[in-house]
C-alpha positions in Angstrom: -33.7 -166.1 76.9 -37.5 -166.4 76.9 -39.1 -170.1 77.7 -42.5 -169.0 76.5 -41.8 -167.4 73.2 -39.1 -169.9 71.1 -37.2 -167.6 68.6 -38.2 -163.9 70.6 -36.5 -161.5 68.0 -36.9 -158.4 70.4 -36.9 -157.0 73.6 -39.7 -154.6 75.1 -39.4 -152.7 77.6 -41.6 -151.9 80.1 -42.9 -148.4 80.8 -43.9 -149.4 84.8 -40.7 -150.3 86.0 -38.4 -149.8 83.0 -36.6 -153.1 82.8 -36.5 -155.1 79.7 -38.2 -158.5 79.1 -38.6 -160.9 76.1 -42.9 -161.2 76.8 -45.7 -160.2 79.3 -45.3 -163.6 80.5 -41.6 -163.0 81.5 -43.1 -159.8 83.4 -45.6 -161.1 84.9 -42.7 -164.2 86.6 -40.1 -161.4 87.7 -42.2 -158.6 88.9 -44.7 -158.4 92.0 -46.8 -156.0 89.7 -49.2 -155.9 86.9 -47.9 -154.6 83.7 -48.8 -150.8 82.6 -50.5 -150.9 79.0 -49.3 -148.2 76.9 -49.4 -147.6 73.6 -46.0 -146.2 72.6 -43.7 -149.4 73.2 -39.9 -149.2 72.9 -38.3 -152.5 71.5 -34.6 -153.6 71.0 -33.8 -155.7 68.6 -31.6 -159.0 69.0 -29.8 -159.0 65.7 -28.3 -155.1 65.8 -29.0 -154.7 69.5 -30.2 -151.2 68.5 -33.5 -149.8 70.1 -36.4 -148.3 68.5 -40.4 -147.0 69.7 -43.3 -148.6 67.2 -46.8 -147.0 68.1 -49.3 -150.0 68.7 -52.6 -147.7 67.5 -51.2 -147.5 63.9 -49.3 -150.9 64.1 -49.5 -151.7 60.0 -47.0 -155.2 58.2 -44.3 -152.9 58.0 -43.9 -152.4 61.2 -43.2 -155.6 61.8 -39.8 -155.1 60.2 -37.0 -153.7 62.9 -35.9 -149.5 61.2 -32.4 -150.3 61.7 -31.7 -153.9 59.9 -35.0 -155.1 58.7 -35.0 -157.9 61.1 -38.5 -160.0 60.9 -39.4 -159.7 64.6 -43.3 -160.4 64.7 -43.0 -164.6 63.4 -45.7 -166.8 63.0 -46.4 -169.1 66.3 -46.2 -172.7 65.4 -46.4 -176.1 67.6 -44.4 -178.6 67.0 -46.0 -181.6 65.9 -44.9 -184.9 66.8 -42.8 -187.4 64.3 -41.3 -190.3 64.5 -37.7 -190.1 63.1 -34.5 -191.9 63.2 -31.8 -189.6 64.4 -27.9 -190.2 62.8 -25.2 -188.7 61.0 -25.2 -186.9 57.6 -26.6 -190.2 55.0 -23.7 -188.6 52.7 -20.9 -189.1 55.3 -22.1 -192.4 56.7 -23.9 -194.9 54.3 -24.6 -197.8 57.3 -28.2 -196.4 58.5 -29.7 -197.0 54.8 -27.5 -200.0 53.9 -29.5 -203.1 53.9 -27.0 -205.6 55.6 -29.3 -209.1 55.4 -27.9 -211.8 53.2 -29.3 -211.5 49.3 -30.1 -215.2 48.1 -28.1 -216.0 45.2 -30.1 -215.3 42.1 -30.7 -218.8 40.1 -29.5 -217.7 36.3 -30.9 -219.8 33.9 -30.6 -220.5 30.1 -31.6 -222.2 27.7 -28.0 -224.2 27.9 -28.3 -224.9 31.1 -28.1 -228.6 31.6 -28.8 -228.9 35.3 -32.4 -227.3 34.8 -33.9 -229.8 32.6 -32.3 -232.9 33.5 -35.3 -233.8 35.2 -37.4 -233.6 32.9 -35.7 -235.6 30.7 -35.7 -238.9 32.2 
C-alpha cells in the first residue's frame, strides 16, 4: 500500500535491485540506493495481478491501459479540497438530520365569517 500515490493501480519493478514498489518514492524509503533509470519498465497490475513490460520512449494513451484487463493505471492526480459537511446516515433511511424539529406557530385562519377578527372594530 503506497502513502504517496492514493489509488496506485500498478506495481513497477525495479531493474537495480528487482523488488517491486508502488512509486520512486517508496524506493527511494526502502532502499540505501538510488534508483536505476531504464527505459523498458515491467509493471503488475493490481486488478488481474498479471505482469506486463511498457517501453517509456514510445509511451502513447494507450499505453496507459493494462494488455491483459484494460485496467486505467495512469489516473489523474487530484488534491483534495477542503468542505465543510455534515456527516450521518443515508437521508432515505433516517429522516431526523433534515427534519426541522422547532415548534411551527399556529397559522391564524381568517374569513370573512370570522367574528372574533372584527369585533374590534365594530365597537
Amino acid at each position: 500500500m503506497c502513502k504517496h500515490i492514493l489509488n496506485a493501480q500498478v506495481s513497477i519493478r525495479s531493474p537495480c535491485c528487482r523488488k517491486w514498489f508502488d512509486c520512486v518514492e517508496c524506493h527511494a524509503e526502502q532502499e540505501s540506493h538510488p534508483l536505476l533509470q531504464k527505459f523498458e519498465m515491467i509493471f503488475a497490475c493490481k486488478k488481474c495481478k498479471k505482469c506486463f513490460r511498457k517501453d517509456a520512449q514510445e509511451f502513447e494513451e494507450a499505453d496507459e491501459y493494462c494488455p491483459h484487463c484494460d485496467n486505467h493505471f495512469v489516473l489523474d492526480a487530484l488534491t483534495p479540497k477542503a468542505a465543510i459537511t455534515v456527516e450521518g446516515d443515508d437521508v432515505r433511511k433516517d429522516a431526523r438530520m433534515i427534519k426541522d424539529d422547532r415548534v411551527k406557530s399556529k397559522e391564524v385562519r381568517r374569513d370573512m365569517f370570522d367574528p372574533d377578527a372584527d369585533a374590534d372594530k365594530l365597537g
